[in-house]
N, C-alpha and C positions, 0 to 999 in steps of 0.2 A: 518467534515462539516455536516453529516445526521445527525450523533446524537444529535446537539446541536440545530438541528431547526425544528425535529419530535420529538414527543411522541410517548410511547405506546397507548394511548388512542385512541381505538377501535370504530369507529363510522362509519357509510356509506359515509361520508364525508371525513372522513380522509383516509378512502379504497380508494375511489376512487382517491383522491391525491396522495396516495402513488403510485397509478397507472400510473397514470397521467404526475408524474415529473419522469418516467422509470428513477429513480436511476438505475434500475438492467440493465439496456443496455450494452454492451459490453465494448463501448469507457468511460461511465461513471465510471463504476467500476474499470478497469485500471487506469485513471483520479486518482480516490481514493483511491487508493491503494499506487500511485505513492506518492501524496502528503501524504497519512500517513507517508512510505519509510522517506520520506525527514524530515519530523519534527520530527520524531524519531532520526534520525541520528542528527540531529540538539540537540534533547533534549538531546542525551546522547556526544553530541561533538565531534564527529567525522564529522562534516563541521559545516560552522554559516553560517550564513544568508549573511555576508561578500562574503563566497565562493560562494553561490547563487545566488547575486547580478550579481558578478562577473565572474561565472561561470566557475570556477577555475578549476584546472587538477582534484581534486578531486571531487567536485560536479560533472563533468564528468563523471568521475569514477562509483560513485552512481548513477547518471543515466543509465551509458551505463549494467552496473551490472543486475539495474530491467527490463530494454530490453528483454535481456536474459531471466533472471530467471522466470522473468512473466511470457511468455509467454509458458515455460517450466510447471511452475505449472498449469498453466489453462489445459494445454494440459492434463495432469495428473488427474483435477476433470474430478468424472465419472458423475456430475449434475452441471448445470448454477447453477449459484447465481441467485435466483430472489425472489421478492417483491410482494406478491399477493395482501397483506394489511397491516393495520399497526402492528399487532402481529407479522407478520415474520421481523421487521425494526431492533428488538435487535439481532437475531438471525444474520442476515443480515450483522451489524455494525462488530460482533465479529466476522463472517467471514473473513471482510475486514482487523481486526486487525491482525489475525491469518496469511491471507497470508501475511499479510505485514514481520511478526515477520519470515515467513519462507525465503522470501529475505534478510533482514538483515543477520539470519545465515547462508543464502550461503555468504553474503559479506565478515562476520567473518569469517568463512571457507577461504573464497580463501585469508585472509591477513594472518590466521595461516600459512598455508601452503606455501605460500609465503617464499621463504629461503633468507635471505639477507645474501650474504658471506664476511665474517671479509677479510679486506686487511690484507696479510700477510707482515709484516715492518721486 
């Protein structure tokens, strides 16, 4: 959602915006992070929009997953994320992806390890 309606482009104007719309807030960043979470697991199919809608056991799932894990990695940075201007918005954005990708592979983690045991017939 930032990336696609900020620039890089450095101006007193656009500093002060960047300031201004506190993307870096707490509840924002989680906000963004979640819905990257979700359209990634969407992009690679592991839920659709179906499940979203509908808020299926597995969208569940992905939710209650980034609850957890979020809050687990924030606790783990030694520095907020924040947004002084608009030079720090790329830096910023690939953070947002980065945690996001570190949720997802705890999701992948916990379905590896996940043991489903064969009925013995």
């Amino acid at each position: 959602m930032f990336k696609e309606n900020m620039t890089d482009k450095h101006t007193p104007l656009a500093d002060a915006l960047a300031k201004a719309i506190q993307i870096d807030t707490v509840n924002n960043v989680r906000k963004e992070v979640e819905r990257i979470v979700v359209e990634k697991c969407m992009s690679r199919g592991f839920i659709s929009k179906q499940d979203e809608d509908s808020a299926s056991a597995k969208y569940q799932w992905v939710k209650k997953v980034f609850r957890n894990d979020y809050e687990a990695l924030m606790l783990r940075r030694k520095t907020p994320l924040k947004v002084g201007n608009m030079s720090d918005l790329s830096s910023f954005n690939d953070e947002l992806d980065y945690i996001a990708e570190q949720v997802i592979d705890s999701m992948a983690q916990r379905l590896l390890l996940n043991q489903i045991f064969l009925a013995m017939v």
